[in-house]
C-alpha positions as CSV (number, residue, x, y, z in Angstrom):
1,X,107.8,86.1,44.5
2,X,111.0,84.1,45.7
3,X,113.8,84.6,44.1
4,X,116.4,81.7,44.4
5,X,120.0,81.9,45.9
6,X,122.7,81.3,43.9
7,X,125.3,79.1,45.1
8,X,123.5,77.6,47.8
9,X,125.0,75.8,51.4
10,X,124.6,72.7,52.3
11,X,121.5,72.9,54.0
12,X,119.4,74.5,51.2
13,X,120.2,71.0,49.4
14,X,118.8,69.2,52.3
15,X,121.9,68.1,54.4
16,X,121.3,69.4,57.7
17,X,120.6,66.0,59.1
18,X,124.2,65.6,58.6
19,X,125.9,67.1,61.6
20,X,129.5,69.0,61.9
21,X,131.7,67.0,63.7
22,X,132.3,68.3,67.2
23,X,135.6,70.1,68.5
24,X,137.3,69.9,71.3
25,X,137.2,72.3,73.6
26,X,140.0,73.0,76.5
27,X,138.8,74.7,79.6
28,X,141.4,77.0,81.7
29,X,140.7,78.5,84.9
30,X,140.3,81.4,85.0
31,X,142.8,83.8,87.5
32,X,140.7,85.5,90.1
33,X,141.5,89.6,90.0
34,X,143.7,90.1,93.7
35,X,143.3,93.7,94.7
36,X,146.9,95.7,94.1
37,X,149.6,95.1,96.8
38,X,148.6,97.4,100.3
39,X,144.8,98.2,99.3
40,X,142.3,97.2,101.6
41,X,139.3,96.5,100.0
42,X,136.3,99.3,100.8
43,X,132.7,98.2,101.5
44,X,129.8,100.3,99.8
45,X,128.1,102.1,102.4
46,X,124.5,104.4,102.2
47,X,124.0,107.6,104.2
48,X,120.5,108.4,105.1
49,X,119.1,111.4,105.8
50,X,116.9,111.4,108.6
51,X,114.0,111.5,106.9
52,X,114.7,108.7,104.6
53,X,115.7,107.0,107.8
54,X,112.4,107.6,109.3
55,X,110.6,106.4,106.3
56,X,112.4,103.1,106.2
57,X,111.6,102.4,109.6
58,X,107.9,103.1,109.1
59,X,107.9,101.1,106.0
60,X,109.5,98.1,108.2
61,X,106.7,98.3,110.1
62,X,107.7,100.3,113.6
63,X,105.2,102.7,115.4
64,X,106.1,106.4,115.3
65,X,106.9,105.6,119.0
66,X,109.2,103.5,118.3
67,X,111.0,105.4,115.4
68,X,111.0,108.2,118.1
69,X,112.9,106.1,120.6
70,X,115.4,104.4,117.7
71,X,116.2,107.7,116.3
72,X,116.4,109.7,119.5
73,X,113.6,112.3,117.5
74,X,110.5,113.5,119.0
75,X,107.6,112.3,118.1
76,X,106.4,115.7,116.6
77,X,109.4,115.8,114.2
78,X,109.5,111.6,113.3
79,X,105.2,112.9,112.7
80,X,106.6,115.6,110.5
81,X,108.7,113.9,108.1
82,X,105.9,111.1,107.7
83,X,103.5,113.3,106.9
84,X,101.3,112.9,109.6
85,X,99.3,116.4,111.3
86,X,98.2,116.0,114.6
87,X,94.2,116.1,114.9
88,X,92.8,119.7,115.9
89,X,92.2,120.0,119.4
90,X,88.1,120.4,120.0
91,X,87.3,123.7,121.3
92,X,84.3,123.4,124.0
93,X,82.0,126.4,123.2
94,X,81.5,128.5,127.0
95,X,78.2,127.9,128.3
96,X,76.8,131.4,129.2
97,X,74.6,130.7,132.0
């Protein structure tokens, strides 16, 4: 059931075709913010840990050698922090003859 509004606007009755004049508007620029007198400004910087470091070098696509070389880490420990365990070294049974 739809109970009617009392009172109605102007577009209840069917006169939204007729439009409200338009106002003018006035642009000012805007003032750009200047840092305070005698403060330089300071650039964001990130500090990885070497693991993170040797992550995002594997991730962009280097070879563990080359991580190695970049990060002046050994291959064992840039291995390490990827995750990676050497293959077990074969042992050769002794032949008793």
């Amino acid at each position: 059931m739809v109970n009617p509004v009392p009172g109605g606007t102007a577009f209840d009755f069917g006169a939204a075709a007729q439009a409200a004049p338009q106002r003018e508007t006035t642009t000012t620029p805007i003032a750009t913010a200047k840092p305070p007198a005698g403060v330089e400004p300071v650039a964001d910087t990130v500090k990885l840990s070497p693991g993170a470091h040797v992550r995002l070098l594997r991730t962009q696509g280097q070879t563990v050698a080359e991580i190695a070389l970049s990060t002046a880490l050994t291959a064992e420990t840039v291995n390490s922090y990827l995750g990676i365990t050497p293959a077990p070294i074969p042992t050769v049974a002794a032949s008793n003859q």
